[in-house]
PDB file of N, H, CA, C and O in Angstrom:
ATOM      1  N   UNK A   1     140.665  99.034  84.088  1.00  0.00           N
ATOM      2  CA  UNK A   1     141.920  98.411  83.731  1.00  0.00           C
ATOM      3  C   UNK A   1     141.624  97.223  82.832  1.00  0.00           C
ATOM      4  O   UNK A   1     140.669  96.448  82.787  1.00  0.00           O
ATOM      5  N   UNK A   2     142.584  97.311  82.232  1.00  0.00           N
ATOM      6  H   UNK A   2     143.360  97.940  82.268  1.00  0.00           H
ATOM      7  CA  UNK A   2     142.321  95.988  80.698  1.00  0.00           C
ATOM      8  C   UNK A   2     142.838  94.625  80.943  1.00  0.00           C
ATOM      9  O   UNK A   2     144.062  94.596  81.068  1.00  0.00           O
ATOM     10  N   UNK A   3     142.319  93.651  81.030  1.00  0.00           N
ATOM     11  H   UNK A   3     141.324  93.674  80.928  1.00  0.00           H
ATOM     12  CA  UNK A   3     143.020  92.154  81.665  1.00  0.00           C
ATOM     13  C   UNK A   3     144.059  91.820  80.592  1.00  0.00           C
ATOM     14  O   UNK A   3     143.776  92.111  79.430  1.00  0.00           O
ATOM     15  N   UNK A   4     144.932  91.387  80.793  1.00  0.00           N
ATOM     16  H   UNK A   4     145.162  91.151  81.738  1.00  0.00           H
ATOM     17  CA  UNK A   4     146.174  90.736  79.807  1.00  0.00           C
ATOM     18  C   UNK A   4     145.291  89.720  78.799  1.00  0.00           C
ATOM     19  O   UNK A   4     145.375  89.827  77.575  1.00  0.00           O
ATOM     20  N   UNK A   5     144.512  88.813  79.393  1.00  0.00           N
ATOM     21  H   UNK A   5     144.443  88.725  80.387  1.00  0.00           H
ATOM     22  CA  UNK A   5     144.301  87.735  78.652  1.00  0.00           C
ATOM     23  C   UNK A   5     142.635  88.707  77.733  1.00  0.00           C
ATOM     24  O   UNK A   5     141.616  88.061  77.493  1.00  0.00           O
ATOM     25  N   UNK A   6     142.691  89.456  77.562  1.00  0.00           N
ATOM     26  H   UNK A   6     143.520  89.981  77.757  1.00  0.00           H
ATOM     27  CA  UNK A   6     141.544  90.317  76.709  1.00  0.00           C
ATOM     28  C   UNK A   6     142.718  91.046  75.430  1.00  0.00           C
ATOM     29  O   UNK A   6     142.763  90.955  74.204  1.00  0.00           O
ATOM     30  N   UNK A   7     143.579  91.781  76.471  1.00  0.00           N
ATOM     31  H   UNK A   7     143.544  91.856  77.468  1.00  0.00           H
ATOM     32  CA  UNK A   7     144.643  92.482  75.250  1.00  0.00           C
ATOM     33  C   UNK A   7     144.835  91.306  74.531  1.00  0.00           C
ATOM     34  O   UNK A   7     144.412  91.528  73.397  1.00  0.00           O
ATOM     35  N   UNK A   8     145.278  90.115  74.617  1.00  0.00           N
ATOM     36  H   UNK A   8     145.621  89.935  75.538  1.00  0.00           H
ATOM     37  CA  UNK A   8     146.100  88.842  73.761  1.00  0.00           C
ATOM     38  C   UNK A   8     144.886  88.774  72.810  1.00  0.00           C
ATOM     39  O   UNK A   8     145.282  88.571  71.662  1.00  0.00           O
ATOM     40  N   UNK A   9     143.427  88.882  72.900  1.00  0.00           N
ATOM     41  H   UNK A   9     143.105  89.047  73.833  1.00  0.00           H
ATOM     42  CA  UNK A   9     142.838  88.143  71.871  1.00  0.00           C
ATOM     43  C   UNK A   9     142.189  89.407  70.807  1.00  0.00           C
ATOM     44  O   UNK A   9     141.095  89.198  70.282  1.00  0.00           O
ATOM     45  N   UNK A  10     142.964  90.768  70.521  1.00  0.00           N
ATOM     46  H   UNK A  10     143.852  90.938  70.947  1.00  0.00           H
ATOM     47  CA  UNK A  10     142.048  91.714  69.839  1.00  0.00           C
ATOM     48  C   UNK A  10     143.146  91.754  68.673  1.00  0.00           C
ATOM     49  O   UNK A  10     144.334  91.450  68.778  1.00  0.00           O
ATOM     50  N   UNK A  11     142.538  92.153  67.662  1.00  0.00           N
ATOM     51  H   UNK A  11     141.572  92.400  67.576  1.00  0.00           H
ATOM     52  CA  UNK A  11     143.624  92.494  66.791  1.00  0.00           C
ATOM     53  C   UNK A  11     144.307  93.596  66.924  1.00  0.00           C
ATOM     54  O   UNK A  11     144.123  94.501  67.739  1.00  0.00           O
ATOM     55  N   UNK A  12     145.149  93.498  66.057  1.00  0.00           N
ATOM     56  H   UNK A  12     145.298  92.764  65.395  1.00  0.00           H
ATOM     57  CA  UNK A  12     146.574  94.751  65.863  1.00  0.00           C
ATOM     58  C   UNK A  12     145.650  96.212  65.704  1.00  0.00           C
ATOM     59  O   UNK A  12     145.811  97.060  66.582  1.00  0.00           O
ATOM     60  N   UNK A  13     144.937  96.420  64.874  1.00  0.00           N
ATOM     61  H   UNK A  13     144.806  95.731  64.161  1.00  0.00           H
ATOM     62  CA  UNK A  13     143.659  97.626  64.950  1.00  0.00           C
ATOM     63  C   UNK A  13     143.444  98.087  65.909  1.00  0.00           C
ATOM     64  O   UNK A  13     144.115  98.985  66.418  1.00  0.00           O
ATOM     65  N   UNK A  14     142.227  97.458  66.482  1.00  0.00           N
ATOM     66  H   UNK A  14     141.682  96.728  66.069  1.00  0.00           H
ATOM     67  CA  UNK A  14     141.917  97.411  67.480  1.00  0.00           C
ATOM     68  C   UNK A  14     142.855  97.819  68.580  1.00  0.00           C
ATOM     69  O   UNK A  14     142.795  98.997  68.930  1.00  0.00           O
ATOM     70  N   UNK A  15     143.762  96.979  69.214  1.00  0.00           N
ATOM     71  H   UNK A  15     143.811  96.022  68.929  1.00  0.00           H
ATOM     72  CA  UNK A  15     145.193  97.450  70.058  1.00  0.00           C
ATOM     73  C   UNK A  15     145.475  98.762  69.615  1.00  0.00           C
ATOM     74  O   UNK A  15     145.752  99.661  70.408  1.00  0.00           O
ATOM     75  N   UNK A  16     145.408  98.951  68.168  1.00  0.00           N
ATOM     76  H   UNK A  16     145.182  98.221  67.523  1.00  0.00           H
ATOM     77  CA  UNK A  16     146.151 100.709  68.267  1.00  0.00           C
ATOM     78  C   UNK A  16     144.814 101.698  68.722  1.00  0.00           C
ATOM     79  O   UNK A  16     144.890 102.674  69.468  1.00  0.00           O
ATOM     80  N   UNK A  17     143.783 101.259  68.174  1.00  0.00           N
ATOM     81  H   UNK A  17     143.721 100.466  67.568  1.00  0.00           H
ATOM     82  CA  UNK A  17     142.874 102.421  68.622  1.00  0.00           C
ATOM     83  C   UNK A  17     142.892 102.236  70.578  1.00  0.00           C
ATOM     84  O   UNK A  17     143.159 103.303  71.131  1.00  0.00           O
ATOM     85  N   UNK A  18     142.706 101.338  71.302  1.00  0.00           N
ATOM     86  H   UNK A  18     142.489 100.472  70.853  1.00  0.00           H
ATOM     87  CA  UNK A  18     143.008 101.384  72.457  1.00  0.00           C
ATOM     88  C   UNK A  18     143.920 101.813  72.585  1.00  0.00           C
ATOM     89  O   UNK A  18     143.651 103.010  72.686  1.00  0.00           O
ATOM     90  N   UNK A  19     145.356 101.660  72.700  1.00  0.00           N
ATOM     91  H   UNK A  19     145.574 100.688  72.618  1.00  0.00           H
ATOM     92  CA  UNK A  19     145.867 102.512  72.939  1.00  0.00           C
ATOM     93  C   UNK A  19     145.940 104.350  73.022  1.00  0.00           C
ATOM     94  O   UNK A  19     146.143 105.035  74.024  1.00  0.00           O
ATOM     95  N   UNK A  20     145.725 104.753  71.763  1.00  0.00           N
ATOM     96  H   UNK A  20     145.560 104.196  70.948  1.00  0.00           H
ATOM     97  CA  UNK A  20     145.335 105.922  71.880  1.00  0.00           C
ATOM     98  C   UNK A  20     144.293 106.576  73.100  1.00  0.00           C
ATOM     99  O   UNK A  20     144.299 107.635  73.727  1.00  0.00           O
ATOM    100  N   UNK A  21     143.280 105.200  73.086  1.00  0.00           N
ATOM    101  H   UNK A  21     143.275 104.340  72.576  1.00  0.00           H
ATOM    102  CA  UNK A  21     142.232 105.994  73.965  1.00  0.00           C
ATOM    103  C   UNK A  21     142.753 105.812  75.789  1.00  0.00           C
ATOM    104  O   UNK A  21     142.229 106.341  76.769  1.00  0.00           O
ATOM    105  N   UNK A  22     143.862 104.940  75.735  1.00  0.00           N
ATOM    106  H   UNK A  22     144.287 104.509  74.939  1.00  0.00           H
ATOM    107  CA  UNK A  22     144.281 104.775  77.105  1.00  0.00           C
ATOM    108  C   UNK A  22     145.453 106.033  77.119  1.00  0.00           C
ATOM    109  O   UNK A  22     145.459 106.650  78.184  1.00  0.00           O
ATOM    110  N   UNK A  23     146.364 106.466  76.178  1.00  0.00           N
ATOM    111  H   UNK A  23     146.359 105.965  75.313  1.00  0.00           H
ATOM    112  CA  UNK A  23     146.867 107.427  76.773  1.00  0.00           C
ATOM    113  C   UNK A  23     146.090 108.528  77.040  1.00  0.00           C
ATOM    114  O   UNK A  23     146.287 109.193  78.057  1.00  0.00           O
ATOM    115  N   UNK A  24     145.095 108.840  76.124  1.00  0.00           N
ATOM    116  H   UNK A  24     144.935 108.299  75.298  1.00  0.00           H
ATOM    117  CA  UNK A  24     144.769 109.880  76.371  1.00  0.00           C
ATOM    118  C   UNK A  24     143.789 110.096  77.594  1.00  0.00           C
ATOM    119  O   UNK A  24     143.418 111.230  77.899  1.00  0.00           O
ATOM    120  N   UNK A  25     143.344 108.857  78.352  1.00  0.00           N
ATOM    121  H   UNK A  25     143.646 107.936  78.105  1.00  0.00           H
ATOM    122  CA  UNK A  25     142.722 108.589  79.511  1.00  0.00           C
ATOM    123  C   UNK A  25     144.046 108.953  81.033  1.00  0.00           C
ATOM    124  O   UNK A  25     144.012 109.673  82.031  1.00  0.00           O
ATOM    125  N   UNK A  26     145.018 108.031  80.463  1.00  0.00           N
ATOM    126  H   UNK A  26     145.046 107.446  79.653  1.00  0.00           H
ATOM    127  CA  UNK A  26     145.999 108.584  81.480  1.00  0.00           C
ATOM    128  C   UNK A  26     146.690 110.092  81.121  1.00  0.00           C
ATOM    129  O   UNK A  26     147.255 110.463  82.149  1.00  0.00           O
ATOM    130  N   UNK A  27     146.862 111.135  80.007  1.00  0.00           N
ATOM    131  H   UNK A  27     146.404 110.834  79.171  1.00  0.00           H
ATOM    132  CA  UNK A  27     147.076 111.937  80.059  1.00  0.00           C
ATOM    133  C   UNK A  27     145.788 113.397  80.837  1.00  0.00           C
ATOM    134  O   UNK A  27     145.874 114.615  80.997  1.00  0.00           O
ATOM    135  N   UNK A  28     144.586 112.199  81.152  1.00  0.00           N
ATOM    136  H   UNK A  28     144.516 111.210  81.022  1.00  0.00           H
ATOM    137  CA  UNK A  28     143.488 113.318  81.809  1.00  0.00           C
ATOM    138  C   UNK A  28     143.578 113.263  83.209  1.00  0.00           C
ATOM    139  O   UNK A  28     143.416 114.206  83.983  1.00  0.00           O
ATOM    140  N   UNK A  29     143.974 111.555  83.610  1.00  0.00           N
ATOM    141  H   UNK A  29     144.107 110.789  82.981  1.00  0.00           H
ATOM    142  CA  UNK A  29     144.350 111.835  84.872  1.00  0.00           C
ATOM    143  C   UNK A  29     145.252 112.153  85.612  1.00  0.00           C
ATOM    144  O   UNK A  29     145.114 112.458  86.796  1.00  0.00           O
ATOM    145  N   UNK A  30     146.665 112.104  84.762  1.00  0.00           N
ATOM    146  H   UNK A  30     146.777 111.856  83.800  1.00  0.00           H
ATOM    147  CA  UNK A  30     147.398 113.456  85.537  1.00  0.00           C
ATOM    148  C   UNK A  30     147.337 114.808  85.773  1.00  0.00           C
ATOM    149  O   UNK A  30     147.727 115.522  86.697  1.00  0.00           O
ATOM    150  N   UNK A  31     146.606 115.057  84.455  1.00  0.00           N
ATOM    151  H   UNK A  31     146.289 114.477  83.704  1.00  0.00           H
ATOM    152  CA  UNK A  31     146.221 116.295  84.563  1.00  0.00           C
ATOM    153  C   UNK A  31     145.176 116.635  86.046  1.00  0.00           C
ATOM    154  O   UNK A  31     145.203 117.594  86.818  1.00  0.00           O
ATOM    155  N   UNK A  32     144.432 115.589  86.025  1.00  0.00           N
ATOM    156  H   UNK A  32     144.410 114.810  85.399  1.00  0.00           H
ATOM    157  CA  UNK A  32     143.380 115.962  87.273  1.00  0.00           C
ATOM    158  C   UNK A  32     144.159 115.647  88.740  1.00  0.00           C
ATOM    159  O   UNK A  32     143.881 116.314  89.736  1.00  0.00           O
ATOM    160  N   UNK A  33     145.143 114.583  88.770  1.00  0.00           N
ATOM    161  H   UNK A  33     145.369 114.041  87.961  1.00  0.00           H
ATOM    162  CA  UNK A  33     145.979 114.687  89.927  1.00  0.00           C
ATOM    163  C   UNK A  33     147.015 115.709  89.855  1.00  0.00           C
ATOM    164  O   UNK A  33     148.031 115.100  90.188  1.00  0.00           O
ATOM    165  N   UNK A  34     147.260 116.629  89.668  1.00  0.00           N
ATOM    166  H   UNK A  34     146.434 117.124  89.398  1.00  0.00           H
ATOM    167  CA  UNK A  34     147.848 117.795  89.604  1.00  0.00           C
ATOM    168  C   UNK A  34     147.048 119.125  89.986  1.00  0.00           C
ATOM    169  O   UNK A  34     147.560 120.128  90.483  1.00  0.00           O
ATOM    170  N   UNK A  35     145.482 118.926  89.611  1.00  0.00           N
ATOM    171  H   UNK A  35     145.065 118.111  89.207  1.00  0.00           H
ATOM    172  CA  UNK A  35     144.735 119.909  90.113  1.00  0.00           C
ATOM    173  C   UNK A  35     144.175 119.587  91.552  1.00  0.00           C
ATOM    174  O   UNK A  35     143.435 120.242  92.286  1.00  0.00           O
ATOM    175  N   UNK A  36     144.806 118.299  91.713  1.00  0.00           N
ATOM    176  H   UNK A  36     145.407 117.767  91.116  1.00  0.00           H
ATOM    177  CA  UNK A  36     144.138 117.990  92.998  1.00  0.00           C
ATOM    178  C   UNK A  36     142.502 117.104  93.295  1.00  0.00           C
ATOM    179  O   UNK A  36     142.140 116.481  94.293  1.00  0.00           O
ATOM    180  N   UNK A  37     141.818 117.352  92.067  1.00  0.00           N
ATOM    181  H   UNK A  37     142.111 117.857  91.256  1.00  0.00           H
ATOM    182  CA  UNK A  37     140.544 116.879  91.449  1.00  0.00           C
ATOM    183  C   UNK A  37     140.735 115.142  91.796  1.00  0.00           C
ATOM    184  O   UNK A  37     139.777 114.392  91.978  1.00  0.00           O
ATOM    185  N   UNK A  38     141.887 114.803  91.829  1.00  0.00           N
ATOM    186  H   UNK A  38     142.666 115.412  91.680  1.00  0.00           H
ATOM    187  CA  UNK A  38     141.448 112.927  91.670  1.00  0.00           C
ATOM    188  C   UNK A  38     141.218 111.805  93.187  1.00  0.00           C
ATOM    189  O   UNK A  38     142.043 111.351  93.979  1.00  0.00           O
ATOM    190  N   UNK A  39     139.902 111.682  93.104  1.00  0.00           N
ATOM    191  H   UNK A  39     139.232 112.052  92.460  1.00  0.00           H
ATOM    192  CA  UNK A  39     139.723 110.977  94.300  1.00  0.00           C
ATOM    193  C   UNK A  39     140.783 109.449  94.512  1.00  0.00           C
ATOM    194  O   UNK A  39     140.884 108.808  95.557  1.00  0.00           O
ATOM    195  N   UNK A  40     141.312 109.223  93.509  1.00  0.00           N
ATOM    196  H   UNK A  40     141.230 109.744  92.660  1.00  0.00           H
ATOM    197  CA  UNK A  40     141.932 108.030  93.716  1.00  0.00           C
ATOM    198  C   UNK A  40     142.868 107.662  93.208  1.00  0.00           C
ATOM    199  O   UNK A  40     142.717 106.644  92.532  1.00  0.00           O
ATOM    200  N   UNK A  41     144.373 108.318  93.268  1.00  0.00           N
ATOM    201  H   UNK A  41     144.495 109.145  93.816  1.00  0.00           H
ATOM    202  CA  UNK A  41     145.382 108.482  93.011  1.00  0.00           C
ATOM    203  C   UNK A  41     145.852 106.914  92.169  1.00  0.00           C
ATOM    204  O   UNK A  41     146.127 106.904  90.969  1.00  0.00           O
ATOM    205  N   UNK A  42     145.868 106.148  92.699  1.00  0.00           N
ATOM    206  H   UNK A  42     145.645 106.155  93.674  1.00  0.00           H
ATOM    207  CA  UNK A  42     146.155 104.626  91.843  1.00  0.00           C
ATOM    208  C   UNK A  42     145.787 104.233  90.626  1.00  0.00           C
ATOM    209  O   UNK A  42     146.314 103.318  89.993  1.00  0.00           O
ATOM    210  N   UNK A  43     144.758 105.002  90.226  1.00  0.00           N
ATOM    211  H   UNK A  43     144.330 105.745  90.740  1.00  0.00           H
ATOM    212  CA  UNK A  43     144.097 105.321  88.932  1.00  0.00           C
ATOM    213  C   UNK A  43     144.658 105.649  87.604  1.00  0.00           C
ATOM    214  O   UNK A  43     144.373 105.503  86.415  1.00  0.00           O
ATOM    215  N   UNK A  44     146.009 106.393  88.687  1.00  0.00           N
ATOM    216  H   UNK A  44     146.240 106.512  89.652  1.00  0.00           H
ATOM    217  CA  UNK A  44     147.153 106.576  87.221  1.00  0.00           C
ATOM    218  C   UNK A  44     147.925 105.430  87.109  1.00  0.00           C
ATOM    219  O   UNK A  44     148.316 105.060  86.002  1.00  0.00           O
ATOM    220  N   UNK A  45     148.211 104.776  88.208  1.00  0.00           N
ATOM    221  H   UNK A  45     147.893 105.077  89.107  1.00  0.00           H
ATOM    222  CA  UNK A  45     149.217 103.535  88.010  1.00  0.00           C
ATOM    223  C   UNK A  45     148.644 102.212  87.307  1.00  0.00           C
ATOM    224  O   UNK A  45     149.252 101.319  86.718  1.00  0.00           O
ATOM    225  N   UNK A  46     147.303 102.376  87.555  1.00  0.00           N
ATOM    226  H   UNK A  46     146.809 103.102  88.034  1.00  0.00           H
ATOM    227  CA  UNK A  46     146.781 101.224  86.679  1.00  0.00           C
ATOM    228  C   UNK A  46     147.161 101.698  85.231  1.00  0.00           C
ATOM    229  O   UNK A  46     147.960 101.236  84.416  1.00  0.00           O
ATOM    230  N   UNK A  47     146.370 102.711  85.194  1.00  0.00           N
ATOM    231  H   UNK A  47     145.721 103.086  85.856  1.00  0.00           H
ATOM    232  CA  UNK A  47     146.156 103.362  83.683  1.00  0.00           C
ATOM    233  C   UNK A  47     147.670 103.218  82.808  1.00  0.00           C
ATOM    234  O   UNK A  47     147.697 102.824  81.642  1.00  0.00           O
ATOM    235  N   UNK A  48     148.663 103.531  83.432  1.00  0.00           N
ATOM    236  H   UNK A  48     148.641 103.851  84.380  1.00  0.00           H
ATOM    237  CA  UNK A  48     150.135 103.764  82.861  1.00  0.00           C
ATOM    238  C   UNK A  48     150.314 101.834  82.809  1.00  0.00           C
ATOM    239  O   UNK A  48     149.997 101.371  81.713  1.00  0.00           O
ATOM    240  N   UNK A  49     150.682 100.997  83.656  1.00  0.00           N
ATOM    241  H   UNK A  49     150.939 101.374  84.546  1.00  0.00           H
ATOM    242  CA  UNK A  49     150.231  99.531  82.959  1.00  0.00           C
ATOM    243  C   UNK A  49     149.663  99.462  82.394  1.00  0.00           C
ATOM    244  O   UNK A  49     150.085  99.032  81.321  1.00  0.00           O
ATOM    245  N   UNK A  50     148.344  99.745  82.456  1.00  0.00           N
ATOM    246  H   UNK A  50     148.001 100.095  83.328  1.00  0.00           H
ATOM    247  CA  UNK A  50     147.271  99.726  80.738  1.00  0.00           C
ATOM    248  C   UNK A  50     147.966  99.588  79.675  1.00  0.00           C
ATOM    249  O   UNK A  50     147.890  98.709  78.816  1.00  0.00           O
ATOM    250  N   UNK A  51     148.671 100.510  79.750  1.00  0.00           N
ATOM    251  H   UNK A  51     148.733 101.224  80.448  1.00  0.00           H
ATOM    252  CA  UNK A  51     149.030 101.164  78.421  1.00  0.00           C
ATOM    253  C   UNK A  51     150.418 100.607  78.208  1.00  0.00           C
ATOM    254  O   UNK A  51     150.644 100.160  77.083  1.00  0.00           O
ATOM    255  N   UNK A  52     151.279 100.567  79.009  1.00  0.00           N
ATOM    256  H   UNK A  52     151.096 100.931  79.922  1.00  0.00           H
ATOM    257  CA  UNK A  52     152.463  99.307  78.769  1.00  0.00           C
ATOM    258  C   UNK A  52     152.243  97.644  78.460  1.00  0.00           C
ATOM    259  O   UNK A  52     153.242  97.089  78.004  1.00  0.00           O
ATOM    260  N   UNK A  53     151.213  96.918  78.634  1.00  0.00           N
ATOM    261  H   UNK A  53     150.402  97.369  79.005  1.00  0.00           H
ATOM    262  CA  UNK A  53     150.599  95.607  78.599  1.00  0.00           C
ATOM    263  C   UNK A  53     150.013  95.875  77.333  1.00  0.00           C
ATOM    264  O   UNK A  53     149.967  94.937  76.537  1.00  0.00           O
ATOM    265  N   UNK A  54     149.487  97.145  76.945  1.00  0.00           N
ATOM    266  H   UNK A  54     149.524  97.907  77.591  1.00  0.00           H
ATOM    267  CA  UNK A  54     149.061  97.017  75.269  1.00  0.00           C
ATOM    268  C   UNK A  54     150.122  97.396  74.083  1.00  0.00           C
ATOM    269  O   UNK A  54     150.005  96.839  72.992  1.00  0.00           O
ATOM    270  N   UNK A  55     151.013  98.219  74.282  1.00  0.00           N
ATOM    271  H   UNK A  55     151.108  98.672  75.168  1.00  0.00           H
ATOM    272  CA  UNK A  55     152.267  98.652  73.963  1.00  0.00           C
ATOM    273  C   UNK A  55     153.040  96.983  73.398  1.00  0.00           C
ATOM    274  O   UNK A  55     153.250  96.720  72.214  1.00  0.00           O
ATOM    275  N   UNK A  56     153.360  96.029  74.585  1.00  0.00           N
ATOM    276  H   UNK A  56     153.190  96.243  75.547  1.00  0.00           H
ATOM    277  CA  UNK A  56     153.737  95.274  74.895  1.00  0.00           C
ATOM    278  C   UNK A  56     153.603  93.874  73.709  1.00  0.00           C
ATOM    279  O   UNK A  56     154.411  93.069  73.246  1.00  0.00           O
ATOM    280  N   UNK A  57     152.435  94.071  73.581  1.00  0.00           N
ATOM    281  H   UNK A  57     151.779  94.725  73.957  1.00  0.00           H
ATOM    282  CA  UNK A  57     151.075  93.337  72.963  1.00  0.00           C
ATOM    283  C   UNK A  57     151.758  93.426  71.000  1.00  0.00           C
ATOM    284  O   UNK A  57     152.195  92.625  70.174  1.00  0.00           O
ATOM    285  N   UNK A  58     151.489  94.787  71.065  1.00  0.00           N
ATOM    286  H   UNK A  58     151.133  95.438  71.736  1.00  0.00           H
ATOM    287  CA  UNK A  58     151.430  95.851  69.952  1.00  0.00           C
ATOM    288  C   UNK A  58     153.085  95.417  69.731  1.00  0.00           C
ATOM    289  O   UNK A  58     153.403  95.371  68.543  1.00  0.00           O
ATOM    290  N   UNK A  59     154.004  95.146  70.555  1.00  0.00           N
ATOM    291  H   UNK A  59     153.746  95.184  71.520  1.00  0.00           H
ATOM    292  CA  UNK A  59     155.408  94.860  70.128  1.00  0.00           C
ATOM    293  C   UNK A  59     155.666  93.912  69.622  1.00  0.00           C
ATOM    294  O   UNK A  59     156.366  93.601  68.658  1.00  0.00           O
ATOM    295  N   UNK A  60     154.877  93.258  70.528  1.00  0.00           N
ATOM    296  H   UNK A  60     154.309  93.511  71.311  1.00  0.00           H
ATOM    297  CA  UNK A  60     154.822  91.334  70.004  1.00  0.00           C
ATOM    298  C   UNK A  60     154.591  90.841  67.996  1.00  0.00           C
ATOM    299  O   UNK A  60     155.176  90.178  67.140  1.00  0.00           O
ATOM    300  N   UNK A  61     153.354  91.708  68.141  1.00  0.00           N
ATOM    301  H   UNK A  61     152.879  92.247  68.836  1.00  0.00           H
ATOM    302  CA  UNK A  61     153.231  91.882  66.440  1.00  0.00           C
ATOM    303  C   UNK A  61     154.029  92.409  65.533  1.00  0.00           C
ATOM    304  O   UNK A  61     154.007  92.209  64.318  1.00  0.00           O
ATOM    305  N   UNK A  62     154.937  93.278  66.316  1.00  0.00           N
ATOM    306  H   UNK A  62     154.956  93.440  67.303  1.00  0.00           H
ATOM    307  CA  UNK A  62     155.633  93.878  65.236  1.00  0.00           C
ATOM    308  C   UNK A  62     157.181  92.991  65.209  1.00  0.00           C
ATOM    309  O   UNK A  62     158.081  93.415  64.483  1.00  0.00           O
ATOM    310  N   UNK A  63     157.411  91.607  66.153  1.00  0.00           N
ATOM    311  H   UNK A  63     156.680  91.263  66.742  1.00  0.00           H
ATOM    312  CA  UNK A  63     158.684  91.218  66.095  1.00  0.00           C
ATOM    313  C   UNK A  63     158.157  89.910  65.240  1.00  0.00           C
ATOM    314  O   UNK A  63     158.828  89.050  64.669  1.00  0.00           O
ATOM    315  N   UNK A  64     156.975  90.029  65.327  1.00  0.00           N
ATOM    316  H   UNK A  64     156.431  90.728  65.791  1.00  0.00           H
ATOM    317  CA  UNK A  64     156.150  88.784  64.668  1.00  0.00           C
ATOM    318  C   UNK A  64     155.992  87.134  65.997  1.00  0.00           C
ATOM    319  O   UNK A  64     155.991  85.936  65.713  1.00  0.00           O
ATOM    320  N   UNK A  65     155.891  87.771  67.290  1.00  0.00           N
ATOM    321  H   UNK A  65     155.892  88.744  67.521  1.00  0.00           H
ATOM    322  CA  UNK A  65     156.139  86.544  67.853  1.00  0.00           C
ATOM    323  C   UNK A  65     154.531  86.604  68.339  1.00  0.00           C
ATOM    324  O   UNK A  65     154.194  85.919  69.305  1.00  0.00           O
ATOM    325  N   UNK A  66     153.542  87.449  67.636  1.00  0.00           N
ATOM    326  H   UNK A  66     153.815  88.006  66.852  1.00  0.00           H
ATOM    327  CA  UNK A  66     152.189  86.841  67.890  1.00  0.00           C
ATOM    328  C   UNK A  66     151.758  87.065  66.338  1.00  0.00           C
ATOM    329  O   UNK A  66     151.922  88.107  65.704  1.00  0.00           O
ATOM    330  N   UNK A  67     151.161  85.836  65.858  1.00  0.00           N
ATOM    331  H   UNK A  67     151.028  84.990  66.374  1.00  0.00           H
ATOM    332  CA  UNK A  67     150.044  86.376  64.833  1.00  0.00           C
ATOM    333  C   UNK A  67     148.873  87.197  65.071  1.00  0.00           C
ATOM    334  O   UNK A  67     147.973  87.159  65.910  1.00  0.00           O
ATOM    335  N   UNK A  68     149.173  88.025  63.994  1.00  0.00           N
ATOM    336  H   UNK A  68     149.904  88.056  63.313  1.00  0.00           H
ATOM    337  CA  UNK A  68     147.800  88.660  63.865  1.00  0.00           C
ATOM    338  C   UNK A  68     146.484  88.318  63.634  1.00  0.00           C
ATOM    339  O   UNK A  68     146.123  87.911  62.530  1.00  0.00           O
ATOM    340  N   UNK A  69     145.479  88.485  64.882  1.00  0.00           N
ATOM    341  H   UNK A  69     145.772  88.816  65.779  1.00  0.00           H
ATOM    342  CA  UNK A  69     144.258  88.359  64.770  1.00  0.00           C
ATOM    343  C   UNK A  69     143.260  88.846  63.893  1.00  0.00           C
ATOM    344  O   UNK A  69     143.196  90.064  63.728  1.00  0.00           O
ATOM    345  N   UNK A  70     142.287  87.926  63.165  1.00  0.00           N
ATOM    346  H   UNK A  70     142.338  86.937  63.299  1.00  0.00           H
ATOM    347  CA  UNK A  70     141.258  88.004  61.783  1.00  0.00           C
ATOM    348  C   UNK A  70     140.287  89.230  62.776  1.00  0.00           C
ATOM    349  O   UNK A  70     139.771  88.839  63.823  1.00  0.00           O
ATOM    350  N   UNK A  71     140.119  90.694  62.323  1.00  0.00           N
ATOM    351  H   UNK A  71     140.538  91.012  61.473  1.00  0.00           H
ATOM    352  CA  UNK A  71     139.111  91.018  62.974  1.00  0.00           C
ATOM    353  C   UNK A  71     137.426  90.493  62.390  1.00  0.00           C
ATOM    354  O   UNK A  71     136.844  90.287  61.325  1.00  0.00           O
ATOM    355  N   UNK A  72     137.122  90.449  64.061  1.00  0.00           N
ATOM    356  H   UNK A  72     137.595  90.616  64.926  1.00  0.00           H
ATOM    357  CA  UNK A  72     135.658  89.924  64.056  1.00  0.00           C
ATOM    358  C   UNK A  72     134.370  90.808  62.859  1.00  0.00           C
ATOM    359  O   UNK A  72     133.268  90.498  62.406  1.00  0.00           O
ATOM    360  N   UNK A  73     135.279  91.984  62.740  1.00  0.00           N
ATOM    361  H   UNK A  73     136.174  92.236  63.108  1.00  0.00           H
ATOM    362  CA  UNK A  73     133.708  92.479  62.154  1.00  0.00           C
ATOM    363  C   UNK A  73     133.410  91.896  60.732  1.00  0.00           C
ATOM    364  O   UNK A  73     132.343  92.148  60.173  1.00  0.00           O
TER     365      UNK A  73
END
């Protein structure tokens, strides 16, 4: 799970490629809690916040009420 105060300091980039890689993390674990495969059911509820707290993040930039971060590389 991704801490709030980590999402706040990455850039807009960055935030979108996470994202992608968090849905598609929570689209594996439903899939595996549906087969029955998932030892730890809460796994999706983090994961689905994950991905709303970066969403969230990702909104902020687009109303302009965070500047966009210089990426580091």
């Amino acid at each position: 799970m991704i801490r709030m105060e980590d999402i706040k300091q990455l850039p807009l980039e960055e935030l979108k490629i996470r994202l992608q890689d968090a849905e598609d993390e929570l689209s594996d674990l439903r899939f595996q809690l549906a087969l029955h495969q998932l030892d730890d059911p809460l796994k999706v509820r983090h994961m689905r916040r994950s991905v709303a707290r970066i969403k969230t993040v990702i909104r902020e930039y687009e109303l302009g009420l965070r500047e966009a971060v210089q990426s580091q590389n």
